[in-house]
N, C-alpha and C positions, 0 to 999 in steps of 0.2 A: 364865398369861402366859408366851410364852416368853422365849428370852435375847434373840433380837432384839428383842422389844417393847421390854423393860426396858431395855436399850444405848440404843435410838432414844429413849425417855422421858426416861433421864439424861441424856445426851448433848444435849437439849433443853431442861431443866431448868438447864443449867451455863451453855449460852450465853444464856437467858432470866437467870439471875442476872447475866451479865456485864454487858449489855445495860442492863439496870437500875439494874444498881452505877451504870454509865461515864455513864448518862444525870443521875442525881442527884449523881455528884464535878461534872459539866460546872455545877452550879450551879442545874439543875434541883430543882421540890418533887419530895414525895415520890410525891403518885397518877401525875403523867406520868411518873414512873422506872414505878412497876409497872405502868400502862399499857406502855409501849415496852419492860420485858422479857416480860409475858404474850404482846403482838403479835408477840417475837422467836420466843420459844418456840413458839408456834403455828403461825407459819408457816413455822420449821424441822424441822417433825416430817415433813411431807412428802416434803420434799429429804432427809432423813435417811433418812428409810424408802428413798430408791431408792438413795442411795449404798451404802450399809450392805446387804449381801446376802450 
């Protein structure tokens, strides 16, 4: 693995926690928080991977 992987994985890993926190404080259960930070983190590894070079 290199450093970029690992940057773009965490980096993706943090705003999927955020994501998930903010979704279940908003009063949400707990599967749609992990639902909506998996969906965050997933689809931020993309855009990470191009920003991040």
């Amino acid at each position: 693995m290199t450093v970029h992987t690992a940057i773009v994985l965490l980096i993706a890993v943090v705003i999927g926690l955020i994501v998930g926190g903010l979704t279940f404080l908003s009063g949400g259960a707990v599967a749609p928080a992990v639902l909506a930070g998996l969906t965050a983190a997933g689809v931020s590894i993309p855009v990470l991977r191009t920003l991040i070079q």
